[in-house]
Each structure stands twice: as C-alpha cells, then as structure tokens.
VOVO-371770 format. One record per residue (C-alpha): z, x, y; residue in one letter. Coordinates in steps of 0.02 Angstrom, whole numbers, padded with zeros to 5 digits, always signed. Each point is the difference from the previous one (the first is absolute). Example, Ala and Ser with C-alpha at 12.3 -4.5 7.8 and 13.67 -1.06 7.14 Angstrom:
BEGIN
+00390+00615-00225A-00033+00069+00172S
//
This chain:
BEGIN
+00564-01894-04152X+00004+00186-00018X+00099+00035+00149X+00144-00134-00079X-00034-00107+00139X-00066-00185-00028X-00134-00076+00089X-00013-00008+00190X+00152+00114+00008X-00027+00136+00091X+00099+00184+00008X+00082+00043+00178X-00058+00185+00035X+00099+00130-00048X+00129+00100+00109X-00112+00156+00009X-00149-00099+00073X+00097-00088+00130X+00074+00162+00050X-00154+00082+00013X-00099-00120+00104X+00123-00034+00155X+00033+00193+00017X-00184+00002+00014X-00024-00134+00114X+00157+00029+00103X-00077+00189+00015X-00161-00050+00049X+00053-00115+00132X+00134+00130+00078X-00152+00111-00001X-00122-00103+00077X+00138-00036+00150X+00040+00188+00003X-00202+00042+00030X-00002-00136+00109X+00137+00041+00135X-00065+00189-00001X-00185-00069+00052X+00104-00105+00119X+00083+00163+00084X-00162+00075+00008X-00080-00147+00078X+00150-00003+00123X-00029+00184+00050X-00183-00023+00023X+00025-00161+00123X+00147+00092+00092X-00128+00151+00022X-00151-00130+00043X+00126-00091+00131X+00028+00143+00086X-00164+00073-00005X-00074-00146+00073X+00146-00038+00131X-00013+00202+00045X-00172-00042+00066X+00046-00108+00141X+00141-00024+00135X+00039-00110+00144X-00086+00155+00112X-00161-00081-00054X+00056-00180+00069X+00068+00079+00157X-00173+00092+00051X-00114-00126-00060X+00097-00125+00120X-00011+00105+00145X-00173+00070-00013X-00037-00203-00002X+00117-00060+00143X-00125+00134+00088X-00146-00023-00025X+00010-00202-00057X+00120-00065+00150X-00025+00121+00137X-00121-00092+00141X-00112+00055+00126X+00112-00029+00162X+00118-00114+00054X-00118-00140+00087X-00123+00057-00151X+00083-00043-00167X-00132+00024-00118X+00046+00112-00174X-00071+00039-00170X+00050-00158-00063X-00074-00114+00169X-00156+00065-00029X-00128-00147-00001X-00163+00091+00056X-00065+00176+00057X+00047-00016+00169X+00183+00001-00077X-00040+00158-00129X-00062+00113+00140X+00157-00070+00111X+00129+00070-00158X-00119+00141-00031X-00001+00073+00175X+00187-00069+00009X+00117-00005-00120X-00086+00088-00118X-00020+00160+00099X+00180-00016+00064X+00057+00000-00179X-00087+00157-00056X+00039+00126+00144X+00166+00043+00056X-00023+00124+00142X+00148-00039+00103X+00165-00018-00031X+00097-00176+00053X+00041+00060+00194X-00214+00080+00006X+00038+00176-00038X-00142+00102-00083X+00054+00027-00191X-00054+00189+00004X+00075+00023-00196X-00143-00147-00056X-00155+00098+00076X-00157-00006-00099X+00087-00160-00099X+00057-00166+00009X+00207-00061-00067X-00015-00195-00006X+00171-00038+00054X+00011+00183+00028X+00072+00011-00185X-00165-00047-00101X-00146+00163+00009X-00167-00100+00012X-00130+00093-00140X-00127+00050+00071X-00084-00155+00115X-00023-00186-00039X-00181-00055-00053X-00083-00179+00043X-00140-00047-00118X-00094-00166+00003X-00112-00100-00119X-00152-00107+00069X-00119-00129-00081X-00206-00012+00038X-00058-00132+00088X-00097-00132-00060X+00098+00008-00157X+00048-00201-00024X-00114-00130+00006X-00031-00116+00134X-00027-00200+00010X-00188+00010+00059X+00038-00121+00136X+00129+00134+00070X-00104+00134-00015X-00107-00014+00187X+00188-00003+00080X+00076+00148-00131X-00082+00157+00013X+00139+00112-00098X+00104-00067-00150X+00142+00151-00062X+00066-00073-00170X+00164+00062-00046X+00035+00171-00095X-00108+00046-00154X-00035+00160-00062X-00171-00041-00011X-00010-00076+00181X+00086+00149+00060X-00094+00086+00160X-00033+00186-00026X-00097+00042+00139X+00010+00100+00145X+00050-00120+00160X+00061+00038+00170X-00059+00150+00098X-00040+00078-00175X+00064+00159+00067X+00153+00062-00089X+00077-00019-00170X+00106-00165+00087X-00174-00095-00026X-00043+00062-00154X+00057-00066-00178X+00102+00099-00118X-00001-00024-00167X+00144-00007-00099X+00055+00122-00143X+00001-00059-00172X+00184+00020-00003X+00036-00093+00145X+00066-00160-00012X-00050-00162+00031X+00138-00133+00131X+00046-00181-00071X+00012-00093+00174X+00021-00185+00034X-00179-00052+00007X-00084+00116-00111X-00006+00167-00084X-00068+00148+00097X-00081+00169-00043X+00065+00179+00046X-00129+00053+00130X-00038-00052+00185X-00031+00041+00174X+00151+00110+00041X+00064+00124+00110X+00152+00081+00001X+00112+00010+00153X+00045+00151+00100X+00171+00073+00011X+00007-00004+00189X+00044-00178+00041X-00092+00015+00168X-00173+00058-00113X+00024-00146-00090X+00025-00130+00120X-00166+00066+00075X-00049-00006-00176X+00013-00182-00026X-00044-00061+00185X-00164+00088-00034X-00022-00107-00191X+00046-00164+00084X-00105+00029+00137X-00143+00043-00103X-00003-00143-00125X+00084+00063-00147X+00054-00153-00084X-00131-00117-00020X-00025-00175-00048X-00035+00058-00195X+00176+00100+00002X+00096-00094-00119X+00152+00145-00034X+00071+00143+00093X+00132+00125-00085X+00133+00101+00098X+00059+00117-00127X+00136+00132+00030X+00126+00107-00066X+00192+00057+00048X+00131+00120-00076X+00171-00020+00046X+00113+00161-00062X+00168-00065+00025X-00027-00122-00174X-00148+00105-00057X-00120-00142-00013X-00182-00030+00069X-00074-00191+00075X-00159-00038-00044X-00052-00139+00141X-00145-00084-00045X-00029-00170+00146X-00161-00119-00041X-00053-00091+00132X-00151-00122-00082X-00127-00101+00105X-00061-00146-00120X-00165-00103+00014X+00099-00144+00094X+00051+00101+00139X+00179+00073+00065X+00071+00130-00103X+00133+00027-00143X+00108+00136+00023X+00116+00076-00151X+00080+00166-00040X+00063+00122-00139X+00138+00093+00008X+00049+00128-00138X+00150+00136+00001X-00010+00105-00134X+00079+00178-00040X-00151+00120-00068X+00139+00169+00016X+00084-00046-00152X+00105+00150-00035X+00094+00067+00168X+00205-00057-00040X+00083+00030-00159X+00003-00197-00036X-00174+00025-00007X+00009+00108-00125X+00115-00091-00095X-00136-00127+00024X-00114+00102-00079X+00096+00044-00168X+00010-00198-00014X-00179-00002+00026X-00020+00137-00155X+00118-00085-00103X-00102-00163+00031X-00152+00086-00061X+00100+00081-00154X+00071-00195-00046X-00203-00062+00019X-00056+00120-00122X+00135-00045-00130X-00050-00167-00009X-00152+00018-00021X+00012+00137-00127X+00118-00122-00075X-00111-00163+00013X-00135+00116-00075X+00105+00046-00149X+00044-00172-00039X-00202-00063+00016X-00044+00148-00123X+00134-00070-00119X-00009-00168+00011X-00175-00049+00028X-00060-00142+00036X+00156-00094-00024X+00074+00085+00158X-00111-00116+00113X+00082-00153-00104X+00181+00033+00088X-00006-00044+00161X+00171+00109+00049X-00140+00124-00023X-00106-00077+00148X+00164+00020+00094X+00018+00170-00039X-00174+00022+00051X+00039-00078+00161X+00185+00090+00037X+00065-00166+00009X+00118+00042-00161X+00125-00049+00095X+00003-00176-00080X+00030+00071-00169X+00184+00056+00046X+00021-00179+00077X-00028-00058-00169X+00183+00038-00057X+00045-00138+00141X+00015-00171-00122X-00067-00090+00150X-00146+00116+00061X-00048-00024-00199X-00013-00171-00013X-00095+00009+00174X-00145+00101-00085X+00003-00089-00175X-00031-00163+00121X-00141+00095+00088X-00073+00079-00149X+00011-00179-00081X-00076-00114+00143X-00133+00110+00056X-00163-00085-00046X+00099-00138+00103X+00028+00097+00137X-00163+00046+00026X-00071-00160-00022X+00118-00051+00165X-00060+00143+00099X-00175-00040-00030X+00038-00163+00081X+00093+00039+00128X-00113+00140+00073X-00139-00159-00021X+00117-00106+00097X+00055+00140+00110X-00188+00066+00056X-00047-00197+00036X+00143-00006+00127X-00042+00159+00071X-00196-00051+00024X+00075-00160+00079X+00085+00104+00129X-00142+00090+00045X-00122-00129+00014X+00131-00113+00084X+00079+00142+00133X-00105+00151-00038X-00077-00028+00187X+00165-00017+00093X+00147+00089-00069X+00016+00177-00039X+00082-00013-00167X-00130-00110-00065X-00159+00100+00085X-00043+00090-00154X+00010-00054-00190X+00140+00157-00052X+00114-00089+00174X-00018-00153-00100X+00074+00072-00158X+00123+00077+00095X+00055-00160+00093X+00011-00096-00176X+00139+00119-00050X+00090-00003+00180X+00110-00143-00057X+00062+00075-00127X+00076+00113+00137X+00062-00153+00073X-00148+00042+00147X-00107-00146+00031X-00164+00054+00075X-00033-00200+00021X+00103+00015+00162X-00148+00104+00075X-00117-00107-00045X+00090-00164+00072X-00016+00080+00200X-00196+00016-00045X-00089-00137+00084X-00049-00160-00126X-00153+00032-00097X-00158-00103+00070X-00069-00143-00082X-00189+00053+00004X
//
C-alpha cells in the first residue's frame, strides 16, 4: 500500500498520540475528583450548619413541660372517692366534674403547698407556681341542628329530635339558652383561624365560648351558673379548652389545647394537644450563634439555587435528563458523594436498572396490601380500636413488620356472630 504496510496490517499509533491522550484523560479524571470532593466539603458544611440549625430549635425542656402540663391536667382526678380525669371522661356529667375540678385546680395557683396566700402572684396565675398563665383559658363549643339525619318513618312517632354528627353545614348558629349574653351567642371565626382535625371529624374555628375569669372563685360561679343553665346540649358534639403558659426559667411557652368530643352514639372522646415552643428566639448568646447559622443557611439556599439556575440556563433542556440534577433539586446530593463507595454504586446501577420492575412489584403489593387492610376493617372495624377506621387498618398491616401483632387484640374480642 502507500503506507508500506500490506493488507489487514494495521500501524500501532505513534508515541506522540499515546502520550497525548492519557495526560488528557488522567487530567480530566484528577479534575473531575478534585471538583468533586470540593462540592463534597461544601455539602458537608451546609448539613453541619442544617444539623445544628434544626437541633438548635428544640431541647429536652420541651419534653419536660409538655409531660408535666399533661400529668396535670390528663391524670389529676376529682377527689379521692371521685376518680374521674380528662382521660375518664365518658359523658358530660364527667366534663363538668374535670371542668369544675381538675381543670380549675390546674389553672390557679393561689396558695402555696402549706395554704399561704401567694401575695407575689396577685392579679395572675403560676401553674406550678413556675409557669405565668397568658391571659385566661377560653372554652368554645360546636353544636349541630336538629332534625339534621333522617329517620326510619316507623321511628319517627317515638323520635322527636335526631342530632347527626358534626358537619359544617349541620352546624347550629343560633342563639340558645337564656339568649342573654355573648355565652349564647355564636361567634364566627376569622378567616385566619384554623380549623381542629379530631377523632370523629373535622371542626370549624367558631363556637359558643366564653372565656374564664382570673379569679378562680368568679369562675367556679362561672361554670355552676353554665351547667345549671343548660349549656351543653344534646346537639354539642365538641368542646375546646384552649390555653396558654410561659415558663421563664427555659424561656418557652405551652400551648394546651384539650378536646373533649360528644359523638352521635353517645359518651364522649376526650384527647389533647400539647405544644412547647420557644417564640423569644434571641435572649442567650447561643441564640445568637443560632441565628448566624440561620443566616448562613439562607446564604447556602441562595447559592444553590443561583447555581441550579446557572446550570438550567446553560444546559437546557438536557439538565432535566440527569437525574443527579433532581437530587440537587431536592438537597438530597448527598448520594452523589456515596457514589465513590464501589458498593453504594453498584446499589444504584441495580436500582436505576430494575426500576420498571420495581414498580411493577409495588403496584401489586399496595393491591395486595389495601385488600388486607379492607379485610381488617370489615372483619374487626366494629370491635377493635386499631381496625375501627380504614388508615388503623393500614397501620396494623405494617405493625408486624415491627414485630407488633395487632391480631393479639383482636383474639380477646368476642367471636364474630353467625347471622
């Protein structure tokens, strides 16, 4: 041939084209790790700065008040012979017991332990004489019309009043009572405020409420006077205690929230929200130092996005095609740097790989998965707790994977009839 090579002989490259491509590629490579491990130190300063952000915002304080503002006004009973509490409540003969009982007990402090007259808490209530009581606690209830469910027309002659449960658009607006004072009369709710998930239903932000005076004498008079008077009725179906503490010693405030809801079966549900949170952020220097982290937080937020809109500018549409580029868009980029593990690689080539598969399985086992969880509601929805609604029964079909069995329960129900 021209080259003085015969047919299907073939040159080896020459020395200056070998030497020129490993440089290259060695180069690139070195680079790529180089750019690599410096996004990886900047990742690792943004999580260290996120960690203790996030961990700044809460401390063991918060466990510590929320369990003793609960032992309170959850365990405490009326008397010795009388042992009803927050959580025995089973009708309203038992709410006006812990309202006029308990309840009041647990808001005022007047006295010290041997009855001496706290003279330094005039004016104010200390729950535990270390928690300030904001202003006074409010009660608020919700009622349904009546004549708001139908009725068999053979039971109609003995049934003069039907109360279905709560609905906003069964809920009773009007003036009942002695019609004399703003504690008969419906308030509406703001626009802002916010709406309570209970465990029968969801309810609105007005009511029939009154708030409670800061004498505790006034208000035991207070609430003789409603219970006396007929202020819960047979279409009451929630009532709201809602209060508010600030305890200075670990600068944090309790927001006390206890539901006590009457369904259309009868007896009552009780249930209760407790929430310690600290609104004065900035009062110790750790707070402070809280608060740079909370700048530098904001700083590391705007980079990335400034950088993730850099790289969509650039690249286009083929920046949606990588999916580390989802990631990023998620702050989950922490997968990336596993990458240089051999074994966390193969793990999401194997993903990446049998996804269509996996998918395919989950679509049958959230088929099989449902079926057993509308099995256990049909089967024990009527006798035990953890099957009573249809989101128990989902729960309860991942229990044994906790190794917790919720079968047990429903073994010491009675056998099902045969009818």
């Amino acid at each position: 041939g021209p080259l003085g090579l015969s047919r299907g002989q073939v040159r080896p490259p020459g020395p200056s084209l070998t030497g020129i491509v490993k440089p290259r590629l060695t180069y690139s490579r070195e680079l790529e790790m180089k750019t690599t491990l410096q996004e990886l130190l900047i990742y690792i300063i943004f999580l260290t700065d996120l960690c203790i952000l996030t961990f700044g915002m809460v401390n063991t304080d918060m466990y510590y008040l929320n369990k003793v503002m609960s032992n309170l006004f959850l365990e405490t009973s009326v008397s010795e012979t009388d042992r009803t509490s927050f959580k025995a409540i089973g009708s309203m003969v038992d709410f006006w017991k812990f309202a006029e009982g308990p309840l009041l007990d647990g808001l005022y402090w007047d006295t010290w332990y041997n009855n001496n007259t706290l003279t330094s808490h005039k004016n104010s209530s200390h729950v535990y004489y270390e928690n300030l009581l904001l202003g006074v606690a409010q009660i608020r209830q919700l009622k349904v019309r009546n004549n708001t469910c139908a009725i068999y027309p053979y039971f109609r002659t003995f049934l003069k009043e039907c109360y279905h449960e709560y609905r906003y658009v069964a809920e009773d607006k009007s003036d009942f009572g002695l019609k004399n004072g703003s504690v008969w009369t419906y308030s509406s709710a703001s626009s802002l405020a916010p709406w309570h998930w209970g465990a029968l239903g969801l309810y609105s932000g007005g009511g029939f409420m009154f708030t409670l005076p800061k004498s505790k004498s006034e208000s035991i008079r207070k609430l003789a006077f409603l219970r006396r008077n007929g202020w819960l009725t047979r279409g009451t179906r929630v009532v709201f205690i809602d209060f508010s503490v600030y305890n200075a010693n670990i600068n944090l405030f309790c927001v006390v929230r206890l539901v006590v809801e009457f369904p259309a079966t009868g007896g009552a549900l009780p249930s209760s929200q407790f929430y310690s949170v600290k609104l004065l952020r900035y009062v110790t220097y750790y707070d402070y130092f809280l608060a740079s982290c909370e700048v530098i937080f904001c700083l590391f937020i705007f980079a990335f996005i400034i950088q993730e809109i850099l790289k969509v500018k650039k690249l286009k549409t083929e920046y949606f095609k990588s999916a580390w580029n989802w990631l990023d868009m998620l702050l989950v980029s922490i997968f990336k740097y596993i990458s240089f593990n051999k074994t966390m690689t193969q793990l999401s080539s194997t993903l990446s790989r049998c996804a269509k598969d996996i998918i395919g399985f989950a679509i049958m086992f959230f088929i099989i998965f449902f079926a057993y969880a509308q099995l256990g509601y049909l089967v024990f929805g009527s006798q035990v707790d953890e099957f009573s609604t249809f989101q128990n029964c989902m729960y309860a079909a991942f229990k044994p994977l906790q190794c917790r069995h919720p079968i047990y329960w429903a073994r010491k129900q009675p056998p099902l009839s045969r009818t």
